[in-house]
C-alpha positions in Angstrom: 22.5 -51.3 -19.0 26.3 -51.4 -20.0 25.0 -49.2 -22.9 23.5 -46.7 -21.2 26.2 -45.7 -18.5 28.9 -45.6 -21.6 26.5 -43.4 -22.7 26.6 -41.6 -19.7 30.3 -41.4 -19.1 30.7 -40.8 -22.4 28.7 -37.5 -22.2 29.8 -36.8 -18.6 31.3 -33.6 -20.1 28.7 -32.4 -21.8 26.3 -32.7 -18.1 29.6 -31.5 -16.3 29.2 -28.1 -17.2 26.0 -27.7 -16.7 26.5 -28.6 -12.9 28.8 -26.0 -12.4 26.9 -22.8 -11.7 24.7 -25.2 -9.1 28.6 -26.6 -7.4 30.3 -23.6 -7.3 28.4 -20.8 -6.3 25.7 -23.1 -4.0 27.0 -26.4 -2.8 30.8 -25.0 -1.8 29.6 -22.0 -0.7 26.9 -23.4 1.4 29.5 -26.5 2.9 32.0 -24.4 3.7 29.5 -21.6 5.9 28.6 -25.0 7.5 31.9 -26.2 8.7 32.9 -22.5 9.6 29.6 -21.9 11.9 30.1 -25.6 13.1 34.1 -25.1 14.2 34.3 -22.0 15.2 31.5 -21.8 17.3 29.4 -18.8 15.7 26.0 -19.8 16.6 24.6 -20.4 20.1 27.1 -18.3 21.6 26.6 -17.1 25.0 25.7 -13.4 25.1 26.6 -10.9 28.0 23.9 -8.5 29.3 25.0 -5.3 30.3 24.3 -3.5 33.6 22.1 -1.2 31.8 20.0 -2.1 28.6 19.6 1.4 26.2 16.0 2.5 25.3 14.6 0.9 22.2 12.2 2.6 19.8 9.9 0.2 17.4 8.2 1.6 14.4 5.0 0.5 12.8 4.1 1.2 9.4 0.3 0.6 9.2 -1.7 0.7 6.1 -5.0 -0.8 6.6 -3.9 -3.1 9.5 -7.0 -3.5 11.8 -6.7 -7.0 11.8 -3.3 -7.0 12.9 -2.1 -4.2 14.2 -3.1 -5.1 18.2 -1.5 -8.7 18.2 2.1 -7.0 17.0 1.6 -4.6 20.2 0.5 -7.1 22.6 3.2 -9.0 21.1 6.1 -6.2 21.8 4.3 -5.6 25.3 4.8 -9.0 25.9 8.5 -9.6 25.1 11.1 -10.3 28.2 12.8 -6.5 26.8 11.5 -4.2 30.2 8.7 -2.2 28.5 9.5 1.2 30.4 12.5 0.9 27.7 10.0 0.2 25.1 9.1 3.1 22.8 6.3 2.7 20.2 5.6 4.9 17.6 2.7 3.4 14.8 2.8 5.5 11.8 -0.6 5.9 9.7 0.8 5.8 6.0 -3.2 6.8 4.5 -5.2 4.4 6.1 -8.8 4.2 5.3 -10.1 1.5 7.7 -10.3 1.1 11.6 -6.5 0.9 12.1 -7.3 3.7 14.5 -9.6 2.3 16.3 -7.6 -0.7 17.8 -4.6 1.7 18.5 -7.0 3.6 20.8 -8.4 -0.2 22.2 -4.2 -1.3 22.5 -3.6 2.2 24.9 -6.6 1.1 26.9 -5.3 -2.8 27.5 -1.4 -1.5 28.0 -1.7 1.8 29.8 2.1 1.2 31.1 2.9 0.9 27.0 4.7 4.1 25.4 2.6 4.1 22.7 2.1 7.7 19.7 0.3 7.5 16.5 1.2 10.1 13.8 0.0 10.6 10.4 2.1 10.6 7.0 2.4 11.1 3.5 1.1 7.8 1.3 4.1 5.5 0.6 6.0 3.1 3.4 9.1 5.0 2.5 7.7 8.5 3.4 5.7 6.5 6.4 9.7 5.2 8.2 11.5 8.6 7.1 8.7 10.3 9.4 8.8 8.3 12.4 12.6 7.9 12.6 13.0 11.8 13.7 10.5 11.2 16.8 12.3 7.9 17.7 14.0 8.7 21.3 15.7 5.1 21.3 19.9 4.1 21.3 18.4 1.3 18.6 15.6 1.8 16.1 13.4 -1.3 15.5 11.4 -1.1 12.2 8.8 -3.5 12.0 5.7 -4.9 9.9 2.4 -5.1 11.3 1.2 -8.4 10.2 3.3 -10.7 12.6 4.4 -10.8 16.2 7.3 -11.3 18.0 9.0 -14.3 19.5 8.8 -13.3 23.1 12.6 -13.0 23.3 13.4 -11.7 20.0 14.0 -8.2 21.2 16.5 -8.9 24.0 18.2 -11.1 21.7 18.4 -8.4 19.3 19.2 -5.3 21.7 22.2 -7.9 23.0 23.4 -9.1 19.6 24.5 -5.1 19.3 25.8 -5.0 22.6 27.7 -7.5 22.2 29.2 -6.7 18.7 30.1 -3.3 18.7 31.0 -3.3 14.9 27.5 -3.7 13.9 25.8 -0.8 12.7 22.4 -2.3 11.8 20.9 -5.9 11.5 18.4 -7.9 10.0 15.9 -9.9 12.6 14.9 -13.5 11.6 11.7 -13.6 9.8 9.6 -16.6 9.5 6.0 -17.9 8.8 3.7 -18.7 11.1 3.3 -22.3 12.0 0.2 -22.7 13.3 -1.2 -20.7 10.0 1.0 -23.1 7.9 -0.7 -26.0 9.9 -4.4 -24.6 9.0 -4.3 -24.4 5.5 -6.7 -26.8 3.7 -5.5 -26.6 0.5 -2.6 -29.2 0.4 -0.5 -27.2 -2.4 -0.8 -23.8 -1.0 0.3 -25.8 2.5 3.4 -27.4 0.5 4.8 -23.8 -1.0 4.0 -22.2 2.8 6.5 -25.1 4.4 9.0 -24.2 1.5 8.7 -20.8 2.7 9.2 -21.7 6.0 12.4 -23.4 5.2 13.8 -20.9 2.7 13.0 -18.0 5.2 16.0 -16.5 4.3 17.9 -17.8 7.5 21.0 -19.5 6.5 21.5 -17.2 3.4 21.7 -14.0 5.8 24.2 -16.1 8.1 26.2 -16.4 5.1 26.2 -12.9 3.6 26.3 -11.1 7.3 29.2 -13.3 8.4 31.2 -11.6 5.4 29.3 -8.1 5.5 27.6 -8.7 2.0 23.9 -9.0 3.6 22.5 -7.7 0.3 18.9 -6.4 1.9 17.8 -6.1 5.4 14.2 -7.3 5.4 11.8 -4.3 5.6 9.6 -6.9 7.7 11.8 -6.6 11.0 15.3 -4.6 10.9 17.4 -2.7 13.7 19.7 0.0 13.4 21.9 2.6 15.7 20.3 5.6 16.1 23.3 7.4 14.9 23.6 5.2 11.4 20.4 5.5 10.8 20.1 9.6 11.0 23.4 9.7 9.1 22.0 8.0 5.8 19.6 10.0 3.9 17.1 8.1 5.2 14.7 5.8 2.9 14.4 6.2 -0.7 11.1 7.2 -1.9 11.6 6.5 -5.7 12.1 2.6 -5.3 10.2 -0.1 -4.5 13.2 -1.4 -2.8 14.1 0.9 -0.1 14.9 -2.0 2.3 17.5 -2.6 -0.3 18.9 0.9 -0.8 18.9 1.3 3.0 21.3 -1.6 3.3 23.8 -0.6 0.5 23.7 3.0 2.2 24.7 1.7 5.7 27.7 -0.4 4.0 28.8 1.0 0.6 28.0 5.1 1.9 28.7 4.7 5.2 31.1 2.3 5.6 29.8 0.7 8.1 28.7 -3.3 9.0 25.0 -4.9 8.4 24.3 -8.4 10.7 21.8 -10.8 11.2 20.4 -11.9 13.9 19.1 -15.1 13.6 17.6 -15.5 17.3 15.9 -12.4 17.1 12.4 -13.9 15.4 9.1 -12.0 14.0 6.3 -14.4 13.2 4.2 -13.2 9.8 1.5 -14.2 7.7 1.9 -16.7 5.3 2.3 -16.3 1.5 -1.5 -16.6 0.3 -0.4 -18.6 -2.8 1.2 -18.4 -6.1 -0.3 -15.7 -7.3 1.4 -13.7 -4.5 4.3 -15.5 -4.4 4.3 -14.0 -8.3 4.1 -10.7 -7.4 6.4 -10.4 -4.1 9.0 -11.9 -5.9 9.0 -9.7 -9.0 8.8 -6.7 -7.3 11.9 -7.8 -4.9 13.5 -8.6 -8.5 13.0 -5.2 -9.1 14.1 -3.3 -6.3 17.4 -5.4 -6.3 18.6 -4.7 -10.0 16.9 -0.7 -9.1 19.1 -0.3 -5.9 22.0 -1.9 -7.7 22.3 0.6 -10.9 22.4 3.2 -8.6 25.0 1.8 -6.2 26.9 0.5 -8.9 26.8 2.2 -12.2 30.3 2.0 -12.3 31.6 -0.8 -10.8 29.2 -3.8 -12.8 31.8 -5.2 -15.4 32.9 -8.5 -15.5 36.7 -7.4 -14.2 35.5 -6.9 -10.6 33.4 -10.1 -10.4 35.8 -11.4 -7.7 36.6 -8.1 -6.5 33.1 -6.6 -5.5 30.5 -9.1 -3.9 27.6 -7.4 -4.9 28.9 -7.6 -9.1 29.3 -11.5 -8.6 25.8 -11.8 -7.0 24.2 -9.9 -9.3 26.2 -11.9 -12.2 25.1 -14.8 -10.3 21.8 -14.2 -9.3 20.6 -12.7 -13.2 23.3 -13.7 -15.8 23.5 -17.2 -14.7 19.6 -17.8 -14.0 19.2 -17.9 -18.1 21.4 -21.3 -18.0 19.5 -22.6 -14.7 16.2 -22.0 -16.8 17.9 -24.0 -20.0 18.9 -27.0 -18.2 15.5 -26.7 -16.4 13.2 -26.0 -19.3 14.8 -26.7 -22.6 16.5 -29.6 -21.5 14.3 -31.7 -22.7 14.5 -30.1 -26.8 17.5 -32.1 -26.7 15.3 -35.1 -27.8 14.9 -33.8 -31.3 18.6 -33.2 -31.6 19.1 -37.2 -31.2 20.0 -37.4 -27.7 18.4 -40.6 -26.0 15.2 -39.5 -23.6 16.2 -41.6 -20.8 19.5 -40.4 -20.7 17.9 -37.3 -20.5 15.5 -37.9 -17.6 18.3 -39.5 -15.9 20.0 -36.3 -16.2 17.8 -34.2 -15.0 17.2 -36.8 -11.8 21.0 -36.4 -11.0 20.7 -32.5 -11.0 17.6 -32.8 -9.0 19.6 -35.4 -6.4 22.3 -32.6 -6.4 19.8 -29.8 -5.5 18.5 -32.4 -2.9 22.0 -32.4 -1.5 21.3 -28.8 -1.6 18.6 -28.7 0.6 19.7 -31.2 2.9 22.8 -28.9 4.0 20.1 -25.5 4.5 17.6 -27.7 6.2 20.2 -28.8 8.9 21.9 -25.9 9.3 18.1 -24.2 9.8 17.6 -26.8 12.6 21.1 -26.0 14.3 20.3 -22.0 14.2 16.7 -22.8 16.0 18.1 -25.6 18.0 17.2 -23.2 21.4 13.6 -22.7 20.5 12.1 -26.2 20.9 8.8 -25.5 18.9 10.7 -24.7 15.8 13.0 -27.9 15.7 10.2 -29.9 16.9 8.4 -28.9 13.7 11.5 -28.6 11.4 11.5 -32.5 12.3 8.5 -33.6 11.2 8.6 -31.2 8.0 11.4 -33.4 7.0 9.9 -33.9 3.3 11.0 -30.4 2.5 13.9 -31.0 1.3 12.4 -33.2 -1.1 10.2 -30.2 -2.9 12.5 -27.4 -1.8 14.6 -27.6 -5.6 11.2 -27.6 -7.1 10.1 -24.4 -5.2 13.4 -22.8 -5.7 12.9 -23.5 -9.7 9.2 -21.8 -10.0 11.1 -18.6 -7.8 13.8 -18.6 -10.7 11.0 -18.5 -13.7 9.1 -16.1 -11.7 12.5 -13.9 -11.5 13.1 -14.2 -14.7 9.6 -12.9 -15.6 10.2 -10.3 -13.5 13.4 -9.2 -15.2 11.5 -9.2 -18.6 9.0 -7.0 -16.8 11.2 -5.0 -15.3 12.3 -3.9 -18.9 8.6 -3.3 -20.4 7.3 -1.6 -17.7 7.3 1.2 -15.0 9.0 0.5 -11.3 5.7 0.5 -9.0 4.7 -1.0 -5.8 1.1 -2.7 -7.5 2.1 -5.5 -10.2 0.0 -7.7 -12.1 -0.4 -11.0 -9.8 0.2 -14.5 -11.7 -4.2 -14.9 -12.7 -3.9 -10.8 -14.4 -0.6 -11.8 -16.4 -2.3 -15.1 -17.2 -5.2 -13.1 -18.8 -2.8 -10.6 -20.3 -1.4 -13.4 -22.4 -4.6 -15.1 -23.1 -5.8 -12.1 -24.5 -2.6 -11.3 -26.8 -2.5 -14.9 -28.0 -6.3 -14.1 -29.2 -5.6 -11.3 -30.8 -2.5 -12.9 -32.7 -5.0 -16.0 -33.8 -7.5 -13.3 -34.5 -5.4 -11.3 -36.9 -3.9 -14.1 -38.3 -7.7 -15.6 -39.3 -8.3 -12.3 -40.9 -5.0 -12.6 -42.9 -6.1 -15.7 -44.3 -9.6 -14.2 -45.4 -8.0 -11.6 -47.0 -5.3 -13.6 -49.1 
């Protein structure tokens, strides 16, 4: 035993410096957010409500969303907001199913509701950039179909702008739907929906808004000004990352600041597996690094790492993932270079512990943001295991990243990827072809 943690110490600096991406640009970051929102009072602060609330105005992309599309509405009809301030506008981006249909069934049930459908050009992008001119609203709500609102998630978000005038536009809390979560059979599909759950983006937004470096408003559910929003040059139609260029518009173009609201919350479907999670993830990949060589052709060299947020997250975010995937992966090589295996496995159990750690900190600062909605803690509680598989989750979302990136190289920028079973058969089928042509090398020698 003496042996072994000689061993240990004796190595520390070798383990030391691969710990250091994981302490300094995660753990530090993420304690010190949590004693600032802890001391000075930043979350669950009392809002006031002004003698008049402005009109709203809430668009609807729909493609193909029959099955959805009246359980948003009834879901906005329902909120606390008044609904004569309530304007509606669902925008058909090329439909071909009955998406119609229950538009015409949701004017029937909510006569009061200000409800228009218009038609647009294929593409989400083209489907915003033609709503947004009809939109009669002080504040311009974009939201997804498949989910529905917390019933006061749009008073929360109409007063988180009143009452912070500097805030241009803001990003609404979006998380996955617990009773979905709860009927999933399939016990490893229900384990990566939880992780979701957790990882929803939350206390990474607090973070980034708190210092106005909220890289990407989620397309899912976002506010605006009316008079940003007309001001940018509205969303790119050449990315599959618009949410993304719309953000670094609004702050790098503008000027202006991009929040988070992390009361404001919009309930969605959730993630049908890994094979989805494959695909969602590389094409976020993509839009990021797509958005970010436009933004910042210039800027990305090492000498403004500390001087422009979005160089160090990108640095951190891509450079440094080829390390986390070494330690991760290729740790374990280290065996045929003469290093002991159970120092090894200890080694990796330590970094584990640490991203534990890790997880421990976002899962109790995730409790403290939702500490006002009951259900939510209730079932934060007795999801208390997450922490345990979050580092794991986190790990298969850095490989899948990293597969994006290579992808992002080799192919074309475009909305349909292959999912995780296609690229699965891609490489079965070029590993054939290698062991075919290398069988018919052999017969010819």
């Amino acid at each position: 035993m003496n042996t072994f943690i000689n061993q240990l110490v004796h190595q520390l600096g070798f383990w030391a410096s691969w710990l250091l991406i994981p302490i300094l640009f995660e753990i530090i970051p993420t304690l010190w957010h949590s004693f600032r929102t802890n001391y000075s009072r930043i979350l669950n602060q009392p809002l006031s409500t002004p003698k008049k609330l402005p009109m709203i105005s809430i668009i609807l992309p729909v493609y193909n969303s029959e099955e959805t599309l009246f359980d948003c509405i009834e879901s906005i009809v329902n909120n606390t907001y008044p609904k004569n301030l309530i304007q509606m506008t669902i925008v058909n981006n090329n439909s071909h199913d009955n998406s119609f249909s229950e538009f015409g069934r949701a004017q029937v049930a909510f006569p009061n509701a200000l409800l228009q459908w218009i038609d647009a050009d294929q593409g989400k992008a083209k489907a915003l950039n033609s709503a947004i001119y009809n939109s009669v609203g002080q504040y311009i709500i974009n939201l997804d179909t498949d989910g529905i609102l917390q019933p006061d998630a749009l008073r929360n978000l109409v007063l988180y702008f009143e009452n912070n005038p500097d805030i241009d536009a803001a990003a609404g809390a979006v998380l996955t739907n617990k009773k979905m979560i709860q009927a999933t059979k399939r016990w490893s599909t229900r384990v990566l929906r939880v992780n979701e759950y957790l990882q929803a983006c939350m206390f990474g937004r607090s973070m980034e808004s708190a210092k106005n470096q909220l890289f990407t408003m989620s397309g899912a559910f976002s506010a605006f000004k009316r008079e940003t929003l007309v001001s940018t040059y509205m969303y790119n139609v050449d990315t599959v990352g618009e949410d993304t260029d719309m953000t670094f518009q609004i702050r790098e173009r503008l000027g202006k600041k991009v929040g988070f609201c992390y009361n404001a919350i919009f309930y969605v479907e959730p993630i049908g597996g890994v094979s989805e999670l494959y695909t969602q993830r590389q094409r976020w990949q993509r839009g990021q690094v797509d958005v970010s060589s436009d933004f910042l052709a210039e800027d990305m060299h090492i000498g403004n790492f500390f001087k422009n947020f979005m160089v160090s997250r990108l640095m951190v975010d891509h450079t440094f993932l080829f390390p986390r995937l070494i330690w991760t992966i290729g740790l374990f090589v280290l065996v045929f270079y003469g290093y002991s295996a159970v120092l090894i496995l200890a080694s990796f159990v330590l970094m584990y512990l640490l991203y534990v750690l890790f997880s421990i900190l976002i899962y109790w600062q995730v409790t403290r943001m939702l500490i006002d909605f009951k259900q939510e803690t209730k079932y934060l509680k007795l999801k208390w295991w997450v922490v345990l598989t979050l580092p794991l989750y986190n790990m298969i979302v850095s490989i899948i990243r990293f597969i994006g990136i290579i992808n992002m190289i080799t192919n074309s920028a475009t909305w349909r990827t292959n999912n995780f079973t296609n690229e699965l058969k891609v490489i079965k089928q070029i590993i054939l072809d290698d062991l075919s042509r290398f069988k018919k090398g052999k017969t010819d020698d």
